[in-house]
N, C-alpha and C positions, 0 to 999 in steps of 0.2 A: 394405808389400809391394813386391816388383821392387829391393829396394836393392840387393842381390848382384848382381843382372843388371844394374842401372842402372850402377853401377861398371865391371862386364866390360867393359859395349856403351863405355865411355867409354876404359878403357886399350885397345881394339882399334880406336877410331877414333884415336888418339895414333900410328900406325903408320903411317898416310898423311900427317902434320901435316908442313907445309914441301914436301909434293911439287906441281909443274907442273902436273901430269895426273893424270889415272885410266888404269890399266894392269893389265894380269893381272899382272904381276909386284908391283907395289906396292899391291895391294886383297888378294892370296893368304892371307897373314900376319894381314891384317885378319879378313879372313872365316872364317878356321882357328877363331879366337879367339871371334867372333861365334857359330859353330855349337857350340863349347866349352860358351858362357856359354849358349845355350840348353838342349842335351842333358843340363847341369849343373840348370837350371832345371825338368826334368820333361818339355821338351816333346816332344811327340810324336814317334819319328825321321823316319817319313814328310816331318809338317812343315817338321824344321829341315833335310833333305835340298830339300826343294821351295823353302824360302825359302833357301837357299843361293843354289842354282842362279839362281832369278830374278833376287836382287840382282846375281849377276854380270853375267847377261847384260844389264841393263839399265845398272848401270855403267860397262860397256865398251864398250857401245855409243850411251851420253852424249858427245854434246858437251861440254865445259865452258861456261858461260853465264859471257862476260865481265864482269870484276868477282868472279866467287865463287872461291872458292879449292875445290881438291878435296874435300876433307875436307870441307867442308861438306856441296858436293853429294852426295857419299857417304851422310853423313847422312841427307839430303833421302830417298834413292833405299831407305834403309833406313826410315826411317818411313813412306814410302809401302806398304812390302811387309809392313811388320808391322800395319798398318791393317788392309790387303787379308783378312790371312789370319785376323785377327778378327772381320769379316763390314762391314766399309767404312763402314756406317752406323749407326745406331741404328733398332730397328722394335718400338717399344711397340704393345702392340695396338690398334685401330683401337675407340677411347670414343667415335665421333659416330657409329656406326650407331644403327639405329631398335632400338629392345626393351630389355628385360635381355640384358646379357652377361655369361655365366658365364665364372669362370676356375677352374677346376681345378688348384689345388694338389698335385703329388706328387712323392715324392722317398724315399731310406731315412729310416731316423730317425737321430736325430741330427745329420741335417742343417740346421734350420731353418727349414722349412718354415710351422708353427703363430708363430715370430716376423713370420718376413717377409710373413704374410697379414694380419698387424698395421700390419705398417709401409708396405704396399700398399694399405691401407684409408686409410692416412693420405695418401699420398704422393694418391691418389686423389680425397679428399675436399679437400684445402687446396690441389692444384697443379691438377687439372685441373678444379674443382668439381662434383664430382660425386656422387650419392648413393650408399652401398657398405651391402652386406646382408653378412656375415662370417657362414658357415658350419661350423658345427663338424661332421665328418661320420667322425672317424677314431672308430670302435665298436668297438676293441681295447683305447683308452685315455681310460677316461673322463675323466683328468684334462686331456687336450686341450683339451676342452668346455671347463673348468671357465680353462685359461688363456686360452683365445680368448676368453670374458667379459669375463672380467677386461682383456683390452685391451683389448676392445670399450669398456666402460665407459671408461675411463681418456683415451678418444681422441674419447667421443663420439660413436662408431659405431654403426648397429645389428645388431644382430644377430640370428638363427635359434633356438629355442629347440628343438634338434634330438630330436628320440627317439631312442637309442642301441641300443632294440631294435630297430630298425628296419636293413634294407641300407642301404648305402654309396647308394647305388640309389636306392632310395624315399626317404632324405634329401632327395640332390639336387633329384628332382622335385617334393619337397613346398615345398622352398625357394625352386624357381626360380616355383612356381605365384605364393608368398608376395609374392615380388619384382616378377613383371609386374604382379599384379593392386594393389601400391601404387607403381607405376610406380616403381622402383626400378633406378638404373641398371647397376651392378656388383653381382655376387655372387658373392664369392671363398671357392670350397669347398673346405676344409681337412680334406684323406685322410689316410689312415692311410700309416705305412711298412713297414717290413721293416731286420732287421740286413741284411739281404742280398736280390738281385732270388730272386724263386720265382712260379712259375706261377700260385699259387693269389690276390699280389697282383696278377701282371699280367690277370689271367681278371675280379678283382674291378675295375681301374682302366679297363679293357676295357667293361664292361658301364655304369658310370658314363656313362663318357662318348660310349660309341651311345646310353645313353639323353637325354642334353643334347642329339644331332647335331643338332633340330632348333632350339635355338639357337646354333648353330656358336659351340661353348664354344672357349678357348682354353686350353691345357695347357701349366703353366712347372714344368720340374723343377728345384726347388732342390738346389743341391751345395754341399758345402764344399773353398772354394776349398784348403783344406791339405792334402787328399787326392790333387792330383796327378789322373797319369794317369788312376787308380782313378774318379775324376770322368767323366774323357770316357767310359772306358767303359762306365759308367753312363745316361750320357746318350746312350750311342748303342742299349744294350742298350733304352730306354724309349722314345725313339723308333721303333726297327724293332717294339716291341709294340704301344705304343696311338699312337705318333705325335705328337709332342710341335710345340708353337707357338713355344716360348721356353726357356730357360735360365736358371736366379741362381742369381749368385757369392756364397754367403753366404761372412762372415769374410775379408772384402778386407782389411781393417784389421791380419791374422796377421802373423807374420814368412815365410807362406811363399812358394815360388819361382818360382811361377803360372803352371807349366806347364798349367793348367788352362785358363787364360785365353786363354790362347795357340795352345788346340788344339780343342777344344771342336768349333768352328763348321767347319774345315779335317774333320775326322773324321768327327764328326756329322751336317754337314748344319744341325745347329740355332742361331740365330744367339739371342748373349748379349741378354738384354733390361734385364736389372737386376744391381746389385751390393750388396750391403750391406755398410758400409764404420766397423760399431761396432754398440754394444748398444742405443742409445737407437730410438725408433720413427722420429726423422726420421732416421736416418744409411741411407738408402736413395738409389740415383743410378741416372738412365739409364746404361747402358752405351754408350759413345760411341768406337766403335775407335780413331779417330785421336786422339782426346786420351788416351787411356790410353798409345796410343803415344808420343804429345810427352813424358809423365809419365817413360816408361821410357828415353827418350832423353834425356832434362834439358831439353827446351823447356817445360816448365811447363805448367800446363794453365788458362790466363786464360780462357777461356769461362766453365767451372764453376766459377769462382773468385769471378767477377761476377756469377755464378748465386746461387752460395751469400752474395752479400753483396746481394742484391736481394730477397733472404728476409729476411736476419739486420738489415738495418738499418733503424731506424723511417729512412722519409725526410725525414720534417716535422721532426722531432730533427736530422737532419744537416743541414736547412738554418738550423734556429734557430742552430747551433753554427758553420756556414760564417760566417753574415753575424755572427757575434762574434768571427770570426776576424781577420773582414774590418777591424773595428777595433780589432785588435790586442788581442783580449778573450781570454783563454784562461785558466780556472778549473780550479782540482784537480779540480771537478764533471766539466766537459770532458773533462777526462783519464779521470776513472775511465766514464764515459760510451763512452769511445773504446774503452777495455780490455774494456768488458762487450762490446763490439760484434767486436770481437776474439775474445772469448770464445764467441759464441754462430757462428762459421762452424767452429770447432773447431780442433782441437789445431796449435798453433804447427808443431809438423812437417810435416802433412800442409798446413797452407798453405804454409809455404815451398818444398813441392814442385811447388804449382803456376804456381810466379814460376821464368819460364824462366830457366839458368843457377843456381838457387840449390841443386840437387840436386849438385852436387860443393861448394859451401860448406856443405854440411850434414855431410856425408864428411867434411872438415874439421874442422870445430868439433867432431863427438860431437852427446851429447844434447842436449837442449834442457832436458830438465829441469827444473834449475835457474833455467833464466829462464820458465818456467810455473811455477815455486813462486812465485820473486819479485814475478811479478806477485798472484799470491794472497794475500803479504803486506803488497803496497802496498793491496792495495782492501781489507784490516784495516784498516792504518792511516786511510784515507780513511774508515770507517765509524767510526772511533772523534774525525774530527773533526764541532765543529756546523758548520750551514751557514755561518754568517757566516764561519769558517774555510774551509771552501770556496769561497767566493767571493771567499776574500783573505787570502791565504795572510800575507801582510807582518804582521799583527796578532799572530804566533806567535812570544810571548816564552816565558823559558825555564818559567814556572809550566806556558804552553799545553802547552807542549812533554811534560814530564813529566805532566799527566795524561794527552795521546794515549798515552804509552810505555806509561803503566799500565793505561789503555782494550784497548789492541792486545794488549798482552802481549810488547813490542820493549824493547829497551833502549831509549833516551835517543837515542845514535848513529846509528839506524837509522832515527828521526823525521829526524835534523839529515840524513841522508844523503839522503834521498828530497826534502825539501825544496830542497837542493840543485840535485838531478837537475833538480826540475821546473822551478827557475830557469831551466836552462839548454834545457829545449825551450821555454819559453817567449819566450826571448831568439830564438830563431829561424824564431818563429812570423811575423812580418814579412817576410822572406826570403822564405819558402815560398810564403808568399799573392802576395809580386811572381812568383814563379814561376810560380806557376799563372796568374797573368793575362795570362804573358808575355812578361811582361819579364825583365832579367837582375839578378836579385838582387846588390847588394854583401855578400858575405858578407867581406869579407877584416877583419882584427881581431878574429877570433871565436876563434881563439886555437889553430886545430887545424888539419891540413891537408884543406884543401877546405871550411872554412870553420865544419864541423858540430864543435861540443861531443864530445870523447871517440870521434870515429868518425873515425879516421885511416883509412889503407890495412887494411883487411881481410884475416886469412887465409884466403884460399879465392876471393876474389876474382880473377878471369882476363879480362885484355881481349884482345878478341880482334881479330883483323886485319881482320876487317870493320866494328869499330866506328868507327873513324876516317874512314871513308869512308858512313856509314850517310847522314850530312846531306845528300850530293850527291843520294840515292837517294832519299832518302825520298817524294816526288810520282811516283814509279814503281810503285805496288800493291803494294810488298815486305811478305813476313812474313818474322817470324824464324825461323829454321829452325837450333837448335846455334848460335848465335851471330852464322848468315849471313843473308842477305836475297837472297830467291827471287822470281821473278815467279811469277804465279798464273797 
């Protein structure tokens, strides 16, 4: 999601690149382009009229901060304002009050709703530990019931064992009795939708939730982020009826142009809580403005990056593996060890988007594809050797060799290849470990430029005019901001 727009916002900040200052005359051109790449994206014209204006006046009226170049600041002044108009912070609902808290699930159908009370149970149960009661409550579609089980089960959750003859109504209140009285601390009830808003759901979602007031339920209307405008209006039409606490972005993960995201909170009134970002139950994220902004801007988004590798990586494993590092120990085990650990923060794209600067080498390169199959075929190969072979590779004559091909199902070539490869990260395991401790690695005789095996100069790669000066800076509180270094 945002590549289209991530692109735009990039060939419109190229229109100030080399200039002195910030100037109406030399930001004008920029910002034509910028409200282009927006109004192209879905978003709201209000908005992209309101965030025009603001970047302007706040750019013209910047100082330059000695040391940064305009274009950066530009930058700067433009992720500050796409932050803002997303709703500045993140505001999950408040889990350390006293009681049960209900969450009221609504939204039309076909939005997600019945998934994302799945992946809300979980996100709930493993990140904030908490106990969740999942309420099946939509009595139009029995087979709702029968898939919120089904995830229940599958996650370890408990669940409601709902009467379907019963109101939307009397559900809830039988549920929520259920939850106080086993001290249960979330209980996320899952309504029914509508192709379309009609009176007779908002009357039915209406009475739900005056019957909850007395435990100040909170109410998140799922949308799909690919619907556009059509989204906010939605969410604004369900707030002016029953009053909504929160918003989710289902289907982040689309190719679409998220004008959605972008206007939501600006329109509504209602600020984003959560995003779902894939089909599996863990692919659910706080919504966090300013980093979805860094995302759309090419600064990367390192917090959730850290987030998601503080989940996916056993740590007692990474330290077994460091301190074999440490003595220059490094096993095809290791490797494919590194690759699953890779594997589980998710898809090689959406990581690299969130290593600042790496969203125009992606533009670059194309798909990634290829190298997510490759590595699918290497952890083949590594399952068709034994251990002993894993822990030492050098014993792999050509007999070895041809049974792993015929194990894998690879040619011959494709063992000797990989084999290869792994020589050569291993040659530079040494290097990296004086890195990391500090010191300055000799890499020079490694046979390539800059020292790494097969990683010459990069296409897509761009240094930028602040990099050269980043050392002086660095004991100065600077973040990256588009390539520059901003005080806080």
């Amino acid at each position: 999601m945002f590549d289209i727009l991530s692109e735009k916002f990039s060939d419109a900040f190229k229109v100030i690149r080399g200039k002195h200052k910030i100037s109406e005359d030399n930001i004008e051109e920029a910002l034509s382009q910028v409200k282009t790449a927006l109004l192209e994206a879905d978003v709201n014209f209000k908005v992209v009229k309101n965030f025009v204006t603001a970047v302007k006046e706040k750019a013209i009226g910047e100082k330059v901060i000695a040391g940064v170049n305009p274009q950066e600041q530009f930058i700067k002044i433009v992720h500050d304002e796409l932050a803002s108009i997303m709703g500045s912070a993140n505001t999950e609902p408040n889990l350390e009050r006293k009681g049960t808290l209900p969450i009221l699930v609504v939204g039309l159908n076909g939005q997600g709703k019945t998934t994302f009370s799945g992946k809300l149970s979980l996100h709930l149960r493993k990140k904030k530990k908490k106990s969740v009661l999942l309420v099946p409550a939509d009595t139009y579609r029995p087979a709702a019931k029968d898939q919120l089980i089904t995830l229940a089960k599958s996650m370890d959750v408990e669940w409601f064992d709902s009467d379907l003859s019963s109101s939307p109504k009397e559900i809830a209140l039988s549920a929520m009795k259920y939850a106080t009285d086993n001290k249960i601390d979330v209980a996320i009830i899952d309504t029914a939708g509508r192709l379309h808003v009609d009176e007779h759901l908002m009357n039915e979602l209406r009475g739900v939730k005056e019957a909850l007031n007395l435990f100040k339920p909170e109410v998140l209307m799922v949308a799909d982020a690919m619907t556009g405008q059509e989204a906010v209006n939605v969410a604004k039409t369900f707030h002016d009826s029953i009053g909504l606490t929160g918003v989710v972005l289902s289907k982040m993960d689309s190719d679409a142009r998220g004008g959605a995201a972008l206007s939501i909170k600006y329109v509504s009134g209602v600020p984003i809580q959560y995003i779902s970002t894939g089909e599996k139950m863990k692919d659910l994220e706080l919504f966090h403005p300013d980093r979805l902004a860094g995302r759309i801007l090419d600064m990367g988004d390192v917090l959730s990056l850290v987030e998601k590798a503080e989940e996916a990586i056993d740590e007692k494993e990474a330290e077994k593996m460091m301190k074999r590092l440490e003595k220059n120990k490094f096993t095809v085990d290791d490797f494919l060890n590194q690759m699953n650990m890779i594997s589980k923060l998710g898809p090689l794209t959406s990581i690299m988007k969130m290593i600042p600067g790496m969203g125009g080498m992606l533009r670059d390169i194309g798909d990634l594809g290829p190298a997510e199959s490759e590595m699918k075929k290497i952890k083949v190969i590594i399952s068709s050797m034994t251990k002993e072979e894993r822990d030492n590779y050098k014993i792999l004559n050509d007999s070895r060799i041809k049974r792993i091909a015929r194990g894998s199902g690879n040619p011959e070539v494709s063992i000797k290849d990989f084999i290869t490869k792994f020589k050569q990260m291993e040659k530079m395991i040494g290097p990296m470990m004086q890195m990391m401790k500090g010191g300055m690695p000799d890499m020079s005789g490694m046979g390539m430029p800059g020292g790494v095996p097969g990683m010459g100069p990069q296409k897509g790669f761009r240094q930028t005019s602040s990099d050269a000066s980043f050392k002086k800076k660095k004991n100065k509180g600077k973040g990256n901001w588009g390539g520059g270094y901003f005080s806080r």
